[in-house]
C-alpha positions in Angstrom: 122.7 -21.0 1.8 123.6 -18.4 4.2 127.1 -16.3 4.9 127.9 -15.0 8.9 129.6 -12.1 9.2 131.6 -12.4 12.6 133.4 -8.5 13.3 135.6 -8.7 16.1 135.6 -4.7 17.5 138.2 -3.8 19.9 136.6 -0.8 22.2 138.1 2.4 24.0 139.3 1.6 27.4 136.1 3.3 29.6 133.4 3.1 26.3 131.8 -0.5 27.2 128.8 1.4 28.8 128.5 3.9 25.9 129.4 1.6 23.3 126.4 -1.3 24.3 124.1 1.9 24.3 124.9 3.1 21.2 125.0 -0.2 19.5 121.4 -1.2 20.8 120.6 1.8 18.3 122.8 0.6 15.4 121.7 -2.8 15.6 118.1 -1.7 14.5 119.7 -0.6 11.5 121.2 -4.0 10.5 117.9 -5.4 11.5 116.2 -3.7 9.3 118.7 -4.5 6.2 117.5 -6.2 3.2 118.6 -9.6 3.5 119.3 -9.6 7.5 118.8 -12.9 9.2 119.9 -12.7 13.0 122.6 -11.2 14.5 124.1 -10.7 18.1 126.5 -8.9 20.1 128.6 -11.4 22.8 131.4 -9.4 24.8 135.2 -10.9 25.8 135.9 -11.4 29.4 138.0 -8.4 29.7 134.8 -6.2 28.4 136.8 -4.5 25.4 136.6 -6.7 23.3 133.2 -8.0 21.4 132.1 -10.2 19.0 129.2 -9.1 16.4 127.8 -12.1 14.5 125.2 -11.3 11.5 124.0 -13.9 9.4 122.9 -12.5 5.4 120.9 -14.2 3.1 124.1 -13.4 0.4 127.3 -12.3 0.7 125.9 -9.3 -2.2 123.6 -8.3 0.8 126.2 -7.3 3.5 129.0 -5.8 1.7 127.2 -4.4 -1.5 123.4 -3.5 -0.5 124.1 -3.2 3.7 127.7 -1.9 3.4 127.3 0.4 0.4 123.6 2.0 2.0 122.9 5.8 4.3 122.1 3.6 7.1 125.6 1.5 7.3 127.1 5.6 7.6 124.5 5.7 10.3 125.9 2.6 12.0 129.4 3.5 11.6 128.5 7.2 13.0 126.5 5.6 16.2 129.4 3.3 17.1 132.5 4.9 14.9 133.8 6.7 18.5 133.7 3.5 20.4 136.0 1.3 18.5 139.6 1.7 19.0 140.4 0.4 15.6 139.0 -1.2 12.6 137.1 -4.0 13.1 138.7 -7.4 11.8 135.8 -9.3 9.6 135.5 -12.5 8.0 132.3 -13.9 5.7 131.8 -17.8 6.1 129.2 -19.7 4.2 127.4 -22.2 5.5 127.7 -25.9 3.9 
């Protein structure tokens, strides 16, 4: 059984360009995580808004092992100055 991870990010006015670079980067990061599935990036019609979907083998292995590792600082650090806010997440399990 298998948990998605959907992070709606909210963007700078002006970053899209900058933030789709720099999260081609990060996303090799979550790629590479222990207990990684798939994942994707979809953007909103208006451009500042996306829509990261990861799916994790556990729940344990986003917010403990992915979450509490040197490469999520790395993430955060490629696309931290992108985001105009804290992403909103939310885990659900598949049935």
């Amino acid at each position: 059984m298998s948990v998605l991870e959907v992070a709606q990010l909210s963007i700078k006015d002006g970053s899209e360009a900058a933030f789709e670079s720099a999260f081609s980067e990060a996303k090799l990061l979550i790629e590479a995580a222990p207990g990684h599935i798939e994942s994707s990036l979809t953007s909103s019609a208006s451009a500042d808004e996306y829509v990261l979907l990861v799916w994790w083998r556990t729940l344990e292995d986003h917010v403990e092992k992915f979450v509490g590792s040197p490469e999520f600082s790395k993430f955060q650090g490629l696309i931290g100055e992108y985001l105009a806010g804290e992403p909103a997440v939310k885990h659900f399990q598949e049935l």
